[in-house]
C-alpha positions as a Markdown table, in Angstrom:
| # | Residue | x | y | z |
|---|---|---|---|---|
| 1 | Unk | 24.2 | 0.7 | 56.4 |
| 2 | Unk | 24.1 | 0.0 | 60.2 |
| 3 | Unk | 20.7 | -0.8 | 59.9 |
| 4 | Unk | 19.8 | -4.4 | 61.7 |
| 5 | Unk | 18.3 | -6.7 | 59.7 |
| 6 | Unk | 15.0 | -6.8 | 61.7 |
| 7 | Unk | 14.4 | -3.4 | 60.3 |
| 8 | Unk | 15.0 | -4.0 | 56.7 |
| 9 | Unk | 11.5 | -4.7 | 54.3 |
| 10 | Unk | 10.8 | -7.8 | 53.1 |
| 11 | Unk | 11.1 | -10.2 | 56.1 |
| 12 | Unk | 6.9 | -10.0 | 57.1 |
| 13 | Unk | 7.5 | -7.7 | 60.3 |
| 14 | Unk | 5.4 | -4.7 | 60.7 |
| 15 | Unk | 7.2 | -1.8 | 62.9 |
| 16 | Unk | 6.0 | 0.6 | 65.3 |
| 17 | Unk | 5.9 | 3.7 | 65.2 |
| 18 | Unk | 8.9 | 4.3 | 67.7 |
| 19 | Unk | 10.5 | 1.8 | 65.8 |
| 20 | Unk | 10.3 | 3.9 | 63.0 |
| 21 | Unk | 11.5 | 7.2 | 64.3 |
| 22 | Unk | 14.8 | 5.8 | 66.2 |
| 23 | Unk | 15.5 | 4.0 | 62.1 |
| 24 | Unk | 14.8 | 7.3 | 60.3 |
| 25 | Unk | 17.3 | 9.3 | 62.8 |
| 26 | Unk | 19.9 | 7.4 | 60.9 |
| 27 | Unk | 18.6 | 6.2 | 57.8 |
| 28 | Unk | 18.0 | 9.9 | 55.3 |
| 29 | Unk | 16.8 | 7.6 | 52.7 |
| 30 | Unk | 15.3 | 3.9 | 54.3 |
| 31 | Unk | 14.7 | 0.9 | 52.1 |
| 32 | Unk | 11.0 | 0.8 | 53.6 |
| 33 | Unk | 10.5 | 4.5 | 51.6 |
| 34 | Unk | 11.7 | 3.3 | 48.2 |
| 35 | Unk | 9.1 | 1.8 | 45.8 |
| 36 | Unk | 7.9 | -2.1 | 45.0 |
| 37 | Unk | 8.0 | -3.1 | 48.6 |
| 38 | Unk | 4.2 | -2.5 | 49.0 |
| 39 | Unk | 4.9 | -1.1 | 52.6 |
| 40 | Unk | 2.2 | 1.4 | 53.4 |
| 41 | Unk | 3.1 | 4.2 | 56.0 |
| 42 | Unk | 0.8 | 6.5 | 58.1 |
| 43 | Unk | 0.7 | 10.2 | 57.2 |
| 44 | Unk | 2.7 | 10.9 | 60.9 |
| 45 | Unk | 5.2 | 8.9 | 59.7 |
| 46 | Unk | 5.8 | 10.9 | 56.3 |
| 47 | Unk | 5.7 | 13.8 | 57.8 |
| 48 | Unk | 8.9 | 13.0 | 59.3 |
| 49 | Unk | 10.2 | 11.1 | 56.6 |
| 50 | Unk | 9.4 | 14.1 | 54.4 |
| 51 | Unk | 11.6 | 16.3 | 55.9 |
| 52 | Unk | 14.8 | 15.0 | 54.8 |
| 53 | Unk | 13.4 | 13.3 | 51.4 |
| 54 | Unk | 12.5 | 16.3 | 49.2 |
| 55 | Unk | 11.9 | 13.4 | 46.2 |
| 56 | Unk | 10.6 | 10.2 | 47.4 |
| 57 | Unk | 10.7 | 7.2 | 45.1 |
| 58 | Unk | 6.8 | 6.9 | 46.0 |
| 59 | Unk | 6.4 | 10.3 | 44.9 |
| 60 | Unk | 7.7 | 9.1 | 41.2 |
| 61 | Unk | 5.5 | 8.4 | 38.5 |
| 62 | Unk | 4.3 | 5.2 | 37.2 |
| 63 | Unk | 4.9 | 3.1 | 41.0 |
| 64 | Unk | 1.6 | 2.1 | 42.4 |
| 65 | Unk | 2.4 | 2.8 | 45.7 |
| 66 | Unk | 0.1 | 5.7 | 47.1 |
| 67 | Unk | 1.2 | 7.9 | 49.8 |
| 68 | Unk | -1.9 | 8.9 | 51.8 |
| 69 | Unk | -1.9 | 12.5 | 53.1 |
| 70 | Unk | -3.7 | 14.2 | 55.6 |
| 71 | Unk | -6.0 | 17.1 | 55.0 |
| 72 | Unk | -3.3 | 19.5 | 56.8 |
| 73 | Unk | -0.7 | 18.4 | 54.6 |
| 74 | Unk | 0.5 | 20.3 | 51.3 |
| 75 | Unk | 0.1 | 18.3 | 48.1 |
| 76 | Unk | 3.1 | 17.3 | 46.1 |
| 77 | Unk | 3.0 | 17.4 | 42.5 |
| 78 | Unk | 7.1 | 16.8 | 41.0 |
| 79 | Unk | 7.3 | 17.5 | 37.4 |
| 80 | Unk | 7.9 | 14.4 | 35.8 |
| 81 | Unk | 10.3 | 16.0 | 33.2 |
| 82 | Unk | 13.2 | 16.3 | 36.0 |
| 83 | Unk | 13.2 | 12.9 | 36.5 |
| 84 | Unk | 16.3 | 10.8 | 35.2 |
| 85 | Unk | 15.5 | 8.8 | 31.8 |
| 86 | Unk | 16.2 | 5.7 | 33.9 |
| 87 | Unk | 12.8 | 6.4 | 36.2 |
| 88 | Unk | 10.7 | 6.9 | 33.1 |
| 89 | Unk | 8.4 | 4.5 | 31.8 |
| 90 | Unk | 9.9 | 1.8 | 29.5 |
| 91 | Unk | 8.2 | 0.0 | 26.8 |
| 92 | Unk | 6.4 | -2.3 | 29.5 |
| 93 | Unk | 5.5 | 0.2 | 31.9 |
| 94 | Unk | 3.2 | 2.3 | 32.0 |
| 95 | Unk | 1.9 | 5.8 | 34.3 |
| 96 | Unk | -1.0 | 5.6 | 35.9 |
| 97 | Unk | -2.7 | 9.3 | 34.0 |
| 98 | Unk | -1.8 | 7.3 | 30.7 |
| 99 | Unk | -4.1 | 5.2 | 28.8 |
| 100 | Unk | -4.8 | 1.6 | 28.9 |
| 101 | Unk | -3.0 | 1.5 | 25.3 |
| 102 | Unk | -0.3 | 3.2 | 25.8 |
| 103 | Unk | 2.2 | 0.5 | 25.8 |
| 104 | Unk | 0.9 | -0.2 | 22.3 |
| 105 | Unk | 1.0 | 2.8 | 21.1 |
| 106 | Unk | 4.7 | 3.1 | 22.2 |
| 107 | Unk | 5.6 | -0.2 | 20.7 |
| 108 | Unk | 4.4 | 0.9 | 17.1 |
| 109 | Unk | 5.9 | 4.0 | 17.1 |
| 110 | Unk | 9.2 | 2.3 | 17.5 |
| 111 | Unk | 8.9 | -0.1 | 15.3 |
| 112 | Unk | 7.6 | 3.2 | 12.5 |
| 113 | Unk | 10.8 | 4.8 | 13.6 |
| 114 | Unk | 13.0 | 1.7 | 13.4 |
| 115 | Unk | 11.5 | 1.6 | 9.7 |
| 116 | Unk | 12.1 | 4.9 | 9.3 |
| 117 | Unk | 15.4 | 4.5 | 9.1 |
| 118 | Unk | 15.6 | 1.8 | 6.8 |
| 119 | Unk | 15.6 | 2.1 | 3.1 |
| 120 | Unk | 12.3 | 0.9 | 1.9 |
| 121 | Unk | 12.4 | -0.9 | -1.2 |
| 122 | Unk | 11.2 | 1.2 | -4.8 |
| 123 | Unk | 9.0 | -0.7 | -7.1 |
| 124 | Unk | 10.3 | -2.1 | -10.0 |
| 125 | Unk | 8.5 | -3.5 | -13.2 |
| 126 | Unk | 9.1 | -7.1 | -13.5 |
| 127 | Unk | 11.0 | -9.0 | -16.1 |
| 128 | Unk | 7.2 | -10.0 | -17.9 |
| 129 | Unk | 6.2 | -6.5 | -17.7 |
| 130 | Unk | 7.3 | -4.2 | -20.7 |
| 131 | Unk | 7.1 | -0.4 | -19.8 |
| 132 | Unk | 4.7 | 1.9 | -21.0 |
| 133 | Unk | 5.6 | 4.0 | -23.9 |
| 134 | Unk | 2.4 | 5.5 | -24.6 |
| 135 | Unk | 0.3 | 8.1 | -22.5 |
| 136 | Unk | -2.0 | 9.4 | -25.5 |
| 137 | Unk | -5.3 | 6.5 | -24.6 |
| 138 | Unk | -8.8 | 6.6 | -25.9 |
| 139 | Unk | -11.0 | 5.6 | -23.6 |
| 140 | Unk | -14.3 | 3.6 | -24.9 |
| 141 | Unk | -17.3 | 5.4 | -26.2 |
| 142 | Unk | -19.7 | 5.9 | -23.0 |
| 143 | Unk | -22.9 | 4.8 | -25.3 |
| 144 | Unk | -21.4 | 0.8 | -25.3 |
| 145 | Unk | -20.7 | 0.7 | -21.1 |
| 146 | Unk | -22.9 | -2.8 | -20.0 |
| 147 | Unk | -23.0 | -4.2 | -23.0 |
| 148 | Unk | -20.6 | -7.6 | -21.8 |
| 149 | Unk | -24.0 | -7.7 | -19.6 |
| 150 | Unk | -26.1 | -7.5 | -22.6 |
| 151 | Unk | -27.5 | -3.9 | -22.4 |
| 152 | Unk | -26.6 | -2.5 | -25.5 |
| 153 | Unk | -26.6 | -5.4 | -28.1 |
| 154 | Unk | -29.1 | -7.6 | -26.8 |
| 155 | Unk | -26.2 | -10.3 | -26.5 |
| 156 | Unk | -23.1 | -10.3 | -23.9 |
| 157 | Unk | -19.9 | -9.0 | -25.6 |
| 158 | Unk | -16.9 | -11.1 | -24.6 |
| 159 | Unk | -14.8 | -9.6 | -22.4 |
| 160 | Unk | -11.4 | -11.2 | -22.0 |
| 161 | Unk | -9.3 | -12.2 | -19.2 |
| 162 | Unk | -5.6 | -11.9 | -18.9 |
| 163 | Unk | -5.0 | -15.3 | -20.2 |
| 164 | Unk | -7.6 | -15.1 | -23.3 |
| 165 | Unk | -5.9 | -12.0 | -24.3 |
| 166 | Unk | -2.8 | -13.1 | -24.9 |
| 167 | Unk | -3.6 | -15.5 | -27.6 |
| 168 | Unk | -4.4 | -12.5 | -29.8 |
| 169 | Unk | -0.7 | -11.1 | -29.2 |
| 170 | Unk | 1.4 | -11.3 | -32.3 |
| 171 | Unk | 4.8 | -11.0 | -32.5 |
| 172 | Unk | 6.6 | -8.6 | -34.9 |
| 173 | Unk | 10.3 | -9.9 | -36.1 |
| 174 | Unk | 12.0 | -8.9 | -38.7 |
| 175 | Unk | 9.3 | -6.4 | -40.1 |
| 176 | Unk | 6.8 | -9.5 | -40.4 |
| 177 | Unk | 3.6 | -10.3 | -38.1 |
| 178 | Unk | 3.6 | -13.8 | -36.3 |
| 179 | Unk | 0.6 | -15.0 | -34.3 |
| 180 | Unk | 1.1 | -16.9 | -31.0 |
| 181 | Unk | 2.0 | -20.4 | -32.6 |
| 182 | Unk | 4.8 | -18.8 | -34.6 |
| 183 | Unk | 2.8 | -19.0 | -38.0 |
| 184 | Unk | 2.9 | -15.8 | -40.5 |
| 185 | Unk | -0.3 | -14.1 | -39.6 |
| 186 | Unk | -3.0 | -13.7 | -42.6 |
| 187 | Unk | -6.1 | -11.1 | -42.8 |
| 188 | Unk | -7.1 | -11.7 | -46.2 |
| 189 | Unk | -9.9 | -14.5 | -44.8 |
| 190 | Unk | -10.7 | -11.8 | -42.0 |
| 191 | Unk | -13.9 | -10.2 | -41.6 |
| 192 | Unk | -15.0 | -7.2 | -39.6 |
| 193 | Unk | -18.1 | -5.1 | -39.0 |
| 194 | Unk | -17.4 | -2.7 | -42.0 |
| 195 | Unk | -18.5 | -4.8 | -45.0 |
| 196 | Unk | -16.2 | -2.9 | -47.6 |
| 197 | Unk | -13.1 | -4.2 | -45.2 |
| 198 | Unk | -13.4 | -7.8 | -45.7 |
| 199 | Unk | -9.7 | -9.1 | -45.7 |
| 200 | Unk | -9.1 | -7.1 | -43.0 |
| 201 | Unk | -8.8 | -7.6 | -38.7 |
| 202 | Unk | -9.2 | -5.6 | -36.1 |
| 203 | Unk | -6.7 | -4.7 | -34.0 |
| 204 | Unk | -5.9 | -2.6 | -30.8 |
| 205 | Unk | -2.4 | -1.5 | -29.4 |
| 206 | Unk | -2.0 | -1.2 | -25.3 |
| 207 | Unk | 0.3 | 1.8 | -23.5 |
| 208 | Unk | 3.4 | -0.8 | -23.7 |
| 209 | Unk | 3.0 | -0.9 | -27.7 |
| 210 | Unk | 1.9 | -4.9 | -28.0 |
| 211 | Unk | -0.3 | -5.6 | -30.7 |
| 212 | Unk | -3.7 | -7.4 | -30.4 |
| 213 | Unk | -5.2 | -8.8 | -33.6 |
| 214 | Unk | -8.6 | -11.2 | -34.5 |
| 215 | Unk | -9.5 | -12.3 | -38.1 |
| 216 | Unk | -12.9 | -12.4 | -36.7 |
| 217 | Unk | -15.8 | -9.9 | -35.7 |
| 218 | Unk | -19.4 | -10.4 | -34.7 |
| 219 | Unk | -21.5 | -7.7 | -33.7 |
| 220 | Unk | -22.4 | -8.0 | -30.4 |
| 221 | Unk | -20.4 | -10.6 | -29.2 |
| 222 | Unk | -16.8 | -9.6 | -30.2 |
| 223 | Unk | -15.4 | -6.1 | -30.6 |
| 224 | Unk | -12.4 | -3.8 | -30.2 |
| 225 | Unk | -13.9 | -3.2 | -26.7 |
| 226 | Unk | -13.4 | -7.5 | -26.1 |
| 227 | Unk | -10.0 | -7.0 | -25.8 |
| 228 | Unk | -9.3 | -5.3 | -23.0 |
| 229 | Unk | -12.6 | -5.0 | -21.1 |
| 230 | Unk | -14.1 | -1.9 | -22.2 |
| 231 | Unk | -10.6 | -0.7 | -20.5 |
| 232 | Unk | -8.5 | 2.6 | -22.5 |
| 233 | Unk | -6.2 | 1.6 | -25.2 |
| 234 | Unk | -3.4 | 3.3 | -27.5 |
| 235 | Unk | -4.8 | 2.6 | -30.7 |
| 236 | Unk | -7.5 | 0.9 | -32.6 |
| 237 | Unk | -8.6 | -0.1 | -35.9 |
| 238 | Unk | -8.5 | -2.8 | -39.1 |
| 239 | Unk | -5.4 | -3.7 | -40.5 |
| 240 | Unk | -4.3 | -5.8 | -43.6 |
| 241 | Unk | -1.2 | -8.8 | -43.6 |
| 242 | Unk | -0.3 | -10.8 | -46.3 |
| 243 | Unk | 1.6 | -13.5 | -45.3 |
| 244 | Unk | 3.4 | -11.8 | -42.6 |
| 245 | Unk | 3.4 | -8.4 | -44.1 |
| 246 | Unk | 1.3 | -5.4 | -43.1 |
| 247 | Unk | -0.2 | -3.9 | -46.3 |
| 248 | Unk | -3.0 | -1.1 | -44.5 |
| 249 | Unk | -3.8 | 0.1 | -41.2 |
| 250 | Unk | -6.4 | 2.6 | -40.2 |
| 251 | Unk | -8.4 | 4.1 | -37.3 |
| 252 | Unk | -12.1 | 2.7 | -37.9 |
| 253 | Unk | -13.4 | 1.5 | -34.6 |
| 254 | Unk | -17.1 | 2.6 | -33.3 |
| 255 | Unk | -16.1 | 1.7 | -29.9 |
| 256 | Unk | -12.9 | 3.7 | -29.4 |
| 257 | Unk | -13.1 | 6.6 | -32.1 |
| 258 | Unk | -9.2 | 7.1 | -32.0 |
| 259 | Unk | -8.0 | 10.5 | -33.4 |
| 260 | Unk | -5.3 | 10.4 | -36.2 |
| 261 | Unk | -2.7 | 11.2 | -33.6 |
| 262 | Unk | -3.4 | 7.7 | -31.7 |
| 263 | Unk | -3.3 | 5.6 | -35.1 |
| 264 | Unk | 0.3 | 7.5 | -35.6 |
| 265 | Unk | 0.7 | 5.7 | -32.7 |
| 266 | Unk | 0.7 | 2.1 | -34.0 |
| 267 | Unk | 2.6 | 3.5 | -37.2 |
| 268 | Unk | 5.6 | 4.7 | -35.3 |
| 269 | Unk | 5.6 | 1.2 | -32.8 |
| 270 | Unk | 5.9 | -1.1 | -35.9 |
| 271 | Unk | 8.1 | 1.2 | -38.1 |
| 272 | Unk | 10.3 | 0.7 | -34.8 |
| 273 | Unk | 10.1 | -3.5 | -35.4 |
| 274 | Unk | 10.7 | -3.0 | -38.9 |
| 275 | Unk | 7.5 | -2.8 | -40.7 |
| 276 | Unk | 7.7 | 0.0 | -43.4 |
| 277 | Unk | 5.2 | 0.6 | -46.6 |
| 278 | Unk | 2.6 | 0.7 | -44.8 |
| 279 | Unk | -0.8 | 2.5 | -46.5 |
| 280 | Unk | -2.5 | 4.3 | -44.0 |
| 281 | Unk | -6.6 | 4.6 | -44.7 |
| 282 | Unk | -8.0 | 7.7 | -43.8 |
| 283 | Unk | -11.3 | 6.7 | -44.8 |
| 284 | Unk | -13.6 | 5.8 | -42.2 |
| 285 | Unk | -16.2 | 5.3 | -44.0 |
């Protein structure tokens, strides 16, 4: 460009205005007009400039330079959408109409797109967690809800935790009942609410099909509902083992009422561990 350097922004000189118009003769497009110099002309001086620069950089969007214009003079309004992508506000910038969180707003859609496109991970039951096998649940009978507080019974039923719970789990191997220290497990010292069931625990079976059993039951401190909290369970009932072996099972629980089906239930998960012969009590008396 044979413009001198005297001319050219950026050096602290201010020009005049006949400096101006012998440099725009030859210069369709001077530095001085493009944005981010923060050079601010006179309205006589774009009407000039005007005339050979249908778009002005300081006309774009998003530049804070502001191009005062006289009363007399028409308005420009260029539609932002025929600008090149490379004049469009980038993840830093942003137009002056937008809000002040619009940079935000860009970055997390971005980053919602970029993890769009990524395969998100499925969730998986872990190696401790057995599946569930069984959807049929009885819920607890409304009439007992507060009573771990002591609103039913006059005493706080024990509720208990994950840990406490499992050291009613028994194991099943080999069609024979094992308690958590590996010993045979025994009812016939057990003793449960139903005084015409003495030798007999109760038990209750969870959606995976694990067994719960205690040789002991006190009214109003220790139930079926202990077990799991009040919470839904699979089955419930008393059940008879002799030395490993399970001799009766049935549905008796006040707290759960299971139907017939949900006692099937427990049949069918130990007659898949091996436990056959077993008498099932109907009577629920």
């Amino acid at each position: 460009m044979n413009v001198p350097d005297s001319l050219r922004p950026g050096l602290g000189r201010r020009l005049q205005s006949n400096q101006w118009s012998s440099a725009l003769g030859t210069l369709p497009h001077p530095d001085t007009l493009r944005p981010g110099l923060g050079r601010r002309l006179q309205s006589n001086q774009w009407s000039s400039a005007l005339g050979t620069l249908p778009h002005p950089d300081t006309l774009r969007p998003g530049l804070p330079l502001k191009v005062p214009l006289s009363a007399s003079e028409p308005s420009i309004s260029p539609d932002p959408m025929a600008f090149p992508d490379s004049l469009r506000p980038g993840p830093t910038a942003r137009r002056s109409s937008e809000p002040t969180n619009a940079i935000e707003a860009r970055s997390r859609l971005a980053a919602a797109v970029a993890l769009s496109a990524v395969q998100r991970p499925t969730t998986v039951l872990s190696a401790n967690t057995a599946p569930v096998r069984f959807s049929d649940l009885q819920p607890m009978q409304q009439v007992y809800q507060g009573e771990e507080t002591g609103k039913v019974f006059g005493t706080s039923v024990k509720y208990l935790n994950d840990r406490e719970r499992a050291g009613f789990k028994v194991v099943i191997k080999d069609g024979k009942v094992y308690d958590t220290t590996g010993q045979l497990f025994d009812t016939r010292q057990a003793s449960t609410s139903f005084a015409q069931n003495k030798g007999r625990a109760i038990f209750v079976m969870d959606a995976t099909g694990a067994l719960y059993i205690s040789n002991e039951q006190t009214r109003g401190k220790f139930h079926h509902s202990s077990f799991f909290a009040g919470r839904p369970v699979a089955a419930a009932g008393d059940i008879r083992i002799e030395n490993g072996v399970v001799t009766a099972i049935s549905r008796k629980s006040g707290h759960y009422r299971p139907t017939a089906t949900q006692l099937n239930q427990a049949v069918r998960q130990l007659n898949t561990q091996g436990v056959s012969g077993i008498f099932v009590d109907e009577d629920l008396s």
